[in-house]
C-alpha positions in Angstrom: 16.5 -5.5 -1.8 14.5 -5.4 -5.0 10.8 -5.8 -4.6 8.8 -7.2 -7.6 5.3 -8.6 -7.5 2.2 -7.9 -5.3 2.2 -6.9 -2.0 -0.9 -5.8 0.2 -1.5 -2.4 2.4 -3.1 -4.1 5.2 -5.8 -2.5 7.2 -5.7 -2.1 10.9 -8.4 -4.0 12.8 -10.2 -2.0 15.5 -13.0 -2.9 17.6 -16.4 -1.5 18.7 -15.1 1.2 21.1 -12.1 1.8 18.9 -9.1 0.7 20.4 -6.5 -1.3 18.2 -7.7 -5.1 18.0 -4.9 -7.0 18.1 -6.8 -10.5 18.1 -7.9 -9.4 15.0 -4.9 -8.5 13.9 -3.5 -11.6 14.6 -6.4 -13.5 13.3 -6.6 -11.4 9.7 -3.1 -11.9 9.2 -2.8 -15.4 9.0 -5.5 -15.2 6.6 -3.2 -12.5 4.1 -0.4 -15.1 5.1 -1.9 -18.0 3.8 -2.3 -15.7 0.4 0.6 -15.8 -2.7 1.0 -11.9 -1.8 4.9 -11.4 -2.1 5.2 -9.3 0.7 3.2 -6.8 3.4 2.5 -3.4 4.1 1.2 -2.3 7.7 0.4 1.5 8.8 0.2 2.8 5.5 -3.1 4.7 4.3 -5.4 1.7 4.2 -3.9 0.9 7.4 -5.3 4.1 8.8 -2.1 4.9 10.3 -2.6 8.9 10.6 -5.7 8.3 13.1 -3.0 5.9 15.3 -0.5 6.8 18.0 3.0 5.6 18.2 2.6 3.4 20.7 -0.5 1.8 18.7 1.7 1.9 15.5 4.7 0.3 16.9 2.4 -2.9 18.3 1.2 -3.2 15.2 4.7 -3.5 13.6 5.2 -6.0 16.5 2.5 -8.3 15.9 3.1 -8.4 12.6 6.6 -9.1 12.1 5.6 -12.3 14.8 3.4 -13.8 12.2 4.6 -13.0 9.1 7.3 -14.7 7.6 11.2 -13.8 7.6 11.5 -14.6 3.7 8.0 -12.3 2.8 8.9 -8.6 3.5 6.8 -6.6 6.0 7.1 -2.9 4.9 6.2 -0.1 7.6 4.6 3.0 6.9 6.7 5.5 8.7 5.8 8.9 7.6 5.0 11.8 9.6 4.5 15.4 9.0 8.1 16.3 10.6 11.7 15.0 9.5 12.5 14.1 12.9 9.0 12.1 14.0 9.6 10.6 10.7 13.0 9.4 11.5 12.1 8.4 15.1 9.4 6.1 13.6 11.8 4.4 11.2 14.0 3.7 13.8 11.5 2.1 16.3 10.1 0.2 13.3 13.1 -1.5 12.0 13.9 -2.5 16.0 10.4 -3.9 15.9 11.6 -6.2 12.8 10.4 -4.2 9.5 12.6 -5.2 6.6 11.9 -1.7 4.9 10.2 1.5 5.2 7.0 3.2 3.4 7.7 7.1 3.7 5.0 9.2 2.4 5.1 12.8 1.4 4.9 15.6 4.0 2.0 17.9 2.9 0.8 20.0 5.5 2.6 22.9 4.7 1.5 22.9 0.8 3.4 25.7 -0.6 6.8 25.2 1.1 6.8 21.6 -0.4 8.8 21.8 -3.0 11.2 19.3 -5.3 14.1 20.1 -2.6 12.2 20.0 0.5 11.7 16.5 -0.6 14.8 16.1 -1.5 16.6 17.4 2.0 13.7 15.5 3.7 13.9 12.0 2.3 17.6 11.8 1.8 17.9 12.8 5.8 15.3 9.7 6.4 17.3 7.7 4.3 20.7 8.6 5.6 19.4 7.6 9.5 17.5 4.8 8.5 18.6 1.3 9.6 16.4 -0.6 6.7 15.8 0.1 3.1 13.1 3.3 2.5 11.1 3.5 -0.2 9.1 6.6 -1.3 5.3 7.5 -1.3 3.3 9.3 -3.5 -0.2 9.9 -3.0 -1.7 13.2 -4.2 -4.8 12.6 -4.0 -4.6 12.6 0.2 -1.1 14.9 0.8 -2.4 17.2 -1.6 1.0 17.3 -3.0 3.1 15.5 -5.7 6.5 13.7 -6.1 8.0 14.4 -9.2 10.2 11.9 -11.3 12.4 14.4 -11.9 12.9 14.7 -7.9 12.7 10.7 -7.5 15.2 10.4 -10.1 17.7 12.3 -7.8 16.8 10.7 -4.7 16.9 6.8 -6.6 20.8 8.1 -6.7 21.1 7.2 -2.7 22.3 3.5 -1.9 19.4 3.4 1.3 16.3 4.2 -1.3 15.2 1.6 -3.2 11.8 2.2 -4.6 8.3 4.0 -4.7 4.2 3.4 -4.4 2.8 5.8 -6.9 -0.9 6.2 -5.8 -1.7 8.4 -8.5 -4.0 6.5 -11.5 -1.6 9.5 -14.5 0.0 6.0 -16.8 2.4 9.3 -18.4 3.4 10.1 -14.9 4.0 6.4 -13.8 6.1 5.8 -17.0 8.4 9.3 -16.2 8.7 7.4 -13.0 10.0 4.2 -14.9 12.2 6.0 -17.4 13.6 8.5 -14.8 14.8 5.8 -12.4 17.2 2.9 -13.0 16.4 -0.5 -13.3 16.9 -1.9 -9.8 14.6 0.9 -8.7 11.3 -0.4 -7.5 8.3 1.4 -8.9 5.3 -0.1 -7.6 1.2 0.7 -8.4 -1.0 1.9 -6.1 -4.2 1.9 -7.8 -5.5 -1.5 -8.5 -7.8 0.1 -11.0 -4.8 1.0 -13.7 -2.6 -2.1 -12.5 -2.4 -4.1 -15.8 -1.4 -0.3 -17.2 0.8 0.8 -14.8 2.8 -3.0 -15.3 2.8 -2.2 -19.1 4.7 0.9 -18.6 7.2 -0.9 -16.7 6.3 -1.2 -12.9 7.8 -4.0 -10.7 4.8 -4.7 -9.2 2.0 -3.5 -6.9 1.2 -2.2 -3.3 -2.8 -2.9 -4.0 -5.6 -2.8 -1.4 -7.3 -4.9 -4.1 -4.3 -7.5 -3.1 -5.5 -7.5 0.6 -8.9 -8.4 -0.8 -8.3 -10.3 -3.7 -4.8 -11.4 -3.5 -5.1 -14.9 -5.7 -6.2 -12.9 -8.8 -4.0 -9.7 -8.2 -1.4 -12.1 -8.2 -2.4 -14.0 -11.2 -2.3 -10.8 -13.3 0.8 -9.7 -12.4 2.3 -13.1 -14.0 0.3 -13.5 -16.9 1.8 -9.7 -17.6 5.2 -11.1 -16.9 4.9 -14.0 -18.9 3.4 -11.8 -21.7 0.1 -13.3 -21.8 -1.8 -9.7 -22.3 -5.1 -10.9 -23.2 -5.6 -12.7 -20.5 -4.1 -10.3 -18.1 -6.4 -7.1 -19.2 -9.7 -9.4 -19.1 -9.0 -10.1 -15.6 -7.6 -6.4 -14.8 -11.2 -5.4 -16.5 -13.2 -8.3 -14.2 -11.6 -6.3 -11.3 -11.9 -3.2 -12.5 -15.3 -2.7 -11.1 -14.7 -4.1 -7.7 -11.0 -2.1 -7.2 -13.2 1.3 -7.9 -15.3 0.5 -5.3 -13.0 0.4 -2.2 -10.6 3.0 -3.7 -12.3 6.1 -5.3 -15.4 4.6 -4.3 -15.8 3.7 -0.3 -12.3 3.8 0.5 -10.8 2.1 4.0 -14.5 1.3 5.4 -15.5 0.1 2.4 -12.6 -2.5 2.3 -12.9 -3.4 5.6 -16.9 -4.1 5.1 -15.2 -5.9 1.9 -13.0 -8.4 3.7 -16.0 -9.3 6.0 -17.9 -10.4 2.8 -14.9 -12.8 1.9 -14.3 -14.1 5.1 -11.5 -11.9 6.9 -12.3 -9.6 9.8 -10.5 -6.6 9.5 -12.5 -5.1 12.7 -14.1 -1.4 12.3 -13.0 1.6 11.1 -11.7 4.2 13.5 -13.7 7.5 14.1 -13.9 9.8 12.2 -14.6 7.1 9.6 -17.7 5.0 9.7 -18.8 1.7 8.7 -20.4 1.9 5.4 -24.0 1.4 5.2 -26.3 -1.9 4.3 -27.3 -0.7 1.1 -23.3 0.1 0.4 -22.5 -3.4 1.5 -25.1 -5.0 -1.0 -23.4 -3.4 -3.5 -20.2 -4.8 -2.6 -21.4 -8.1 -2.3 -22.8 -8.3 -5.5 -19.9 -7.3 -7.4 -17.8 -9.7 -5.4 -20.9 -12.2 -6.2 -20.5 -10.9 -9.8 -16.7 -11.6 -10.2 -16.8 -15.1 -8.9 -19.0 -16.0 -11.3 -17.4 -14.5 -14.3 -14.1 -16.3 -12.9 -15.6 -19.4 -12.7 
């Protein structure tokens, strides 16, 4: 499996008194169906995954893979702080009908985290897992970082077959590239430096901006592969503005108040995060108001 193009970290719908909305979930996915994405990510950060139990992450994987179509892949985020939980959640998720894994980095334990306790960790994932894993970087939450030297050695096992790189570094993206061979996935996860990150030679993109706006994500991920680069950096800099906001800016609330504007309910956040507030949402709107018109 070789994953190119633009696929979406979905969020997790919850309602009012925060248990998992599966109605929504139901309801929110058709409406990312219905969407060019190439493929689908559930329970990773955007997903809100670390405030979820197993038994909330596995129906999620469940519901999912009953709406989303066999030749689109769903990716799970499997990831826990432990080897074994991590492996144990792999292996409930590919039963549950997830055509590849989303592992991200351990970081708990900071200062024991090093290049071979990533290694010994994600090659022991790898070895027991039933489906494809690909790695996950995201410094800016673990606190830690994935090194291309370290993902070079573990792009050597058969069951690893790619990477999100969170991190917005284009030098660190393009180690990543060079460091890796060519049926390696690297894919963005910063919708911010994505016409950037596809210069320096990334297959694609895992983008909450795709779960928002997935027709223009998409669109500038084929004028780059069809070498049309002015058009492709005027619309990466039309959504420049708008992929700040619910990344760096107002993060998973801010996405989900986001989607609401555009017409997909994505439910509430779960405590401890909060909606966003009205003057936060007028913001949002107006940039959204803002790039319509500009597309026009």
């Amino acid at each position: 499996m070789q994953l190119t193009g633009v696929y979406a970290p979905l969020p997790t719908p919850f309602a009012d008194d925060g248990r998992l909305d599966a109605v929504r979930l139901r309801a929110a996915l058709q409406w990312w169906v219905a969407s060019p994405l190439a493929g689908f990510v559930v329970l990773g950060s955007n997903g809100e995954a670390v405030l979820m139990d197993d038994e909330e992450c596995d129906r999620v994987v469940d519901v999912a893979r009953a709406i989303v179509p066999r030749h689109r892949p769903l990716i799970a985020g499997t990831g826990r702080e432990s080897t074994l939980a991590t492996i144990r959640a792999t292996k409930r998720a590919a039963e549950l009908g997830a055509d590849a894994v989303l592992v991200r980095t351990p970081g708990f334990f900071k200062p024991q985290m090093t290049g071979d306790v990533f290694l010994r960790h994600y090659m022991a994932v790898a070895d027991a897992s039933p489906v494809p894993v690909l790695l996950y970087n995201f410094p800016a939450v673990t606190g830690v970082n994935l090194l291309p030297a370290t993902v070079g050695r573990l792009a050597e096992h058969p069951n690893i077959i790619g990477m999100k790189e969170s991190g917005n570094d284009i030098g660190h993206i393009a180690d990543l590239v060079s460091n890796t061979p060519d049926q390696f996935s690297i894919l963005a996860g910063s919708g911010s430096i994505f016409f950037a990150a596809l210069c320096a030679g990334v297959s694609g993109g895992i983008l909450a901006l795709g779960a928002l706006l997935p027709e223009p994500c998409v669109r500038l991920f084929e004028r780059s592969r069809e070498q049309r680069y002015d058009e492709a950096r005027a619309l990466q800099r039309r959504l420049l503005p708008i992929a700040r906001l619910i990344s760096s800016g107002y993060g998973v609330p801010g996405l989900k108040a986001a989607l609401h504007i555009v017409g997909c309910d994505a439910g509430k956040p779960r405590l401890p995060l909060e909606p966003i507030p009205d003057i936060a949402v007028a913001v949002l709107k107006e940039a959204l108001t803002r790039f319509e018109e500009v597309s026009a």
